[in-house]
C-alpha positions as CSV (number, residue, x, y, z in Angstrom):
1,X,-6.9,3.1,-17.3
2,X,-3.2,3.9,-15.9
3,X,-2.9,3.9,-12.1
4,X,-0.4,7.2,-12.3
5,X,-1.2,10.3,-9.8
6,X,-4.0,11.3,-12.2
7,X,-5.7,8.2,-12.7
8,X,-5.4,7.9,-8.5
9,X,-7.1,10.6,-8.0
10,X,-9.8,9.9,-10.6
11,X,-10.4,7.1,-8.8
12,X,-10.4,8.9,-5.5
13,X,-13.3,11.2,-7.4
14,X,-15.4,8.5,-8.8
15,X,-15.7,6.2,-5.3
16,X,-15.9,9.1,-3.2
17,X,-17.4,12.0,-4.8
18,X,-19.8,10.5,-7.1
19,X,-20.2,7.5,-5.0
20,X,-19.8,4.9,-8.5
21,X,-19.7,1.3,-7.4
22,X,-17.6,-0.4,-9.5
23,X,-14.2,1.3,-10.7
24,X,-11.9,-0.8,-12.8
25,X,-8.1,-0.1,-13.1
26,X,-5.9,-1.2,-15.6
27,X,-1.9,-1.3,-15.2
28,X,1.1,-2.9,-16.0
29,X,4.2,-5.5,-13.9
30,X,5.4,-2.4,-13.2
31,X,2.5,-0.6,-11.5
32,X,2.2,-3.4,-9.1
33,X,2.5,-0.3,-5.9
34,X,0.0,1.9,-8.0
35,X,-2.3,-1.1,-8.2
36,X,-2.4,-0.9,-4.9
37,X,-3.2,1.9,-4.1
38,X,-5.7,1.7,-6.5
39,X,-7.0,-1.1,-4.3
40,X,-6.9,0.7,-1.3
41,X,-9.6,3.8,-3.0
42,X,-11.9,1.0,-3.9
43,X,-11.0,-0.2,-7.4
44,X,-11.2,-3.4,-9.2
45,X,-7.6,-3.7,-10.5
46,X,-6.3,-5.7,-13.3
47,X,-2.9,-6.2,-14.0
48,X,-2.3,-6.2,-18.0
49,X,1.3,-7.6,-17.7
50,X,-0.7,-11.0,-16.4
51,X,-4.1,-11.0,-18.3
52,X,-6.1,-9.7,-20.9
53,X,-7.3,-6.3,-19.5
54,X,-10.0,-6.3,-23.1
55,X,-11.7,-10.4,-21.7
56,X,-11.4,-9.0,-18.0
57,X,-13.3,-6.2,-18.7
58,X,-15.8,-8.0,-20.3
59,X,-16.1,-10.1,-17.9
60,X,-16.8,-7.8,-15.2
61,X,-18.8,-6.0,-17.1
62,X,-21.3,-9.2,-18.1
63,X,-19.8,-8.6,-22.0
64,X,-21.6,-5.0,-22.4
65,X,-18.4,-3.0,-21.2
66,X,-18.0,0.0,-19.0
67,X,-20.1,3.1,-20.0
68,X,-17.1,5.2,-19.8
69,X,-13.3,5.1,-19.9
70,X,-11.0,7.3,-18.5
71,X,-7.6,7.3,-20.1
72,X,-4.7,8.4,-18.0
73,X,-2.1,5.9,-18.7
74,X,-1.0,8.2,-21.8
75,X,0.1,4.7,-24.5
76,X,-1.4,4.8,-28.0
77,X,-2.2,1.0,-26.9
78,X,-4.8,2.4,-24.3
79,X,-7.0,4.6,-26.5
80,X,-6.6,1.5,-28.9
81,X,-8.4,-1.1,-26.5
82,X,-10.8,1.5,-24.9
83,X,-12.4,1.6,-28.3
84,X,-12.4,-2.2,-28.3
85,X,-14.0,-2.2,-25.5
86,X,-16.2,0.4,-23.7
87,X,-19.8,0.3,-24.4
88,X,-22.4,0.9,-26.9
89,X,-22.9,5.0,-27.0
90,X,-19.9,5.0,-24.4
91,X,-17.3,7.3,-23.8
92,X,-13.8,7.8,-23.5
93,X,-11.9,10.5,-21.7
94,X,-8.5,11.0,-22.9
95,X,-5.8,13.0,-20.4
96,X,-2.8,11.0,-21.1
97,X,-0.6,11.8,-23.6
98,X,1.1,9.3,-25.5
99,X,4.5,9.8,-27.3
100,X,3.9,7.3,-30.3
101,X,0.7,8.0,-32.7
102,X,-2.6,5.7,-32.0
103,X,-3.9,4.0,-34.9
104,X,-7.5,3.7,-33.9
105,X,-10.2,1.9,-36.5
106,X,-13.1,5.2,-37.1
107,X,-15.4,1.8,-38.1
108,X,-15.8,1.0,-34.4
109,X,-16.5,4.3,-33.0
110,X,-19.0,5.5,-35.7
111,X,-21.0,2.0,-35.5
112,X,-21.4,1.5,-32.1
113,X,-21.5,5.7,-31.5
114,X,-18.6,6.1,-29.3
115,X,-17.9,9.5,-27.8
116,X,-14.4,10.6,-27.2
117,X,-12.9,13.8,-25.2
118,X,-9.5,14.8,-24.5
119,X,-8.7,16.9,-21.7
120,X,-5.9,18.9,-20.7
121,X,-6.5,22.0,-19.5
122,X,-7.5,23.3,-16.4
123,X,-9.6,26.4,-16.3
124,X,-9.8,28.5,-12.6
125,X,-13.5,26.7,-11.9
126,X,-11.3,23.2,-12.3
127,X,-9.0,24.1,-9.7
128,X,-12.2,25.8,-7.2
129,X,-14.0,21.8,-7.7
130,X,-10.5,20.2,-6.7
131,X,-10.3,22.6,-3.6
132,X,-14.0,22.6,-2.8
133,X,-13.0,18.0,-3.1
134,X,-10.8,18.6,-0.7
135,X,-12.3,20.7,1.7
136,X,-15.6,18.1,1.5
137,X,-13.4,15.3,2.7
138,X,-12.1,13.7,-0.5
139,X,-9.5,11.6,1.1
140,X,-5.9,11.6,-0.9
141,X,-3.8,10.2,1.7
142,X,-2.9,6.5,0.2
143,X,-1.8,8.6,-3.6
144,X,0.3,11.3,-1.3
145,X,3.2,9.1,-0.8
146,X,5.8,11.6,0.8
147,X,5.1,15.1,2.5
148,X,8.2,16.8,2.8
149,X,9.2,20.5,3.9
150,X,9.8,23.0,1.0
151,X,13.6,22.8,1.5
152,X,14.0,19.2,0.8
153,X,12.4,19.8,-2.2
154,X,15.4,17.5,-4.1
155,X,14.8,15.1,-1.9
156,X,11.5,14.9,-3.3
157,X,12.4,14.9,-7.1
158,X,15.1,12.0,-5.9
159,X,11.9,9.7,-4.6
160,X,9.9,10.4,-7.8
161,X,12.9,9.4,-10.0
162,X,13.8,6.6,-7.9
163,X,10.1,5.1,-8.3
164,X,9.6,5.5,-4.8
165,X,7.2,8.7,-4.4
166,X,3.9,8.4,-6.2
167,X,3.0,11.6,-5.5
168,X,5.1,14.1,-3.3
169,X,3.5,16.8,-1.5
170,X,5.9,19.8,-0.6
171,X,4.5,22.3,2.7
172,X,6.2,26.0,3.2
């Protein structure tokens, strides 16, 4: 959930990498690019702002619901319906970091024995798998939006702002 740089790239990891058949991603009007992209690594995409994500899901998912949720969007909305509707004994990965609290129901997760994980930090052996990714072939091209030289590093911050640069890669 959340077609941001991080959610991208999980994407990227799950088709490629771990060679998962069927990624969903959820977004907003507003992601429309992102969704996308999303498209382009090999995701199912669903655009919240113009249906329900929670009967999408469902739907393809036959009604059981994915087996795990990754939540990079970082809205209190988002852990909200990943609890409504991931699997029995699923989980849910939280890395985004929402400004508002979540008011999540405990009823839900203790009955149907959901498992949730938050993760922020990276530890040295995180960065060594992203490299090791890389060097294997993990293509990033379609979430690196802009490469630019070091020096027009302002530029860079100016496409970000702008909505323009998803993700901006800077060389030396």
């Amino acid at each position: 959930m959340g077609p941001g740089p991080i959610g991208l790239l999980m994407i990227a990891v799950l088709k490629q990498a771990y060679g998962i058949q069927k990624v969903i991603c959820s977004g907003l009007a507003m992601d429309t690019k992102r969704l996308q992209v999303a498209e382009q690594l090999g995701a199912i995409t669903i655009n919240g702002s113009e249906e329900d994500v929670i009967a999408r899901v469902a739907e393809l998912t036959n009604g059981k619901g994915p087996e795990i949720i990754l939540d990079a969007a970082g809205h209190y909305t988002v852990v909200e319906q990943a609890v409504e509707m991931v699997a029995k004994n699923g989980k849910i990965g939280i890395t985004g970091l929402p400004a508002q609290a979540s008011t999540i129901h405990m009823n839900p997760i203790a009955m149907r024995q959901i498992t949730i994980v938050g993760s922020r930090a990276y530890e040295r052996k995180h960065w060594r798998q992203g490299l090791a990714l890389l060097a294997n072939g993990l293509d990033i091209a379609p979430i690196a939006s802009h490469v630019l030289p070091l020096k027009d590093f302002e530029k860079g911050m100016e496409l970000i702002d702008a909505g323009e640069g998803l993700r901006v890669i800077l060389e030396p």
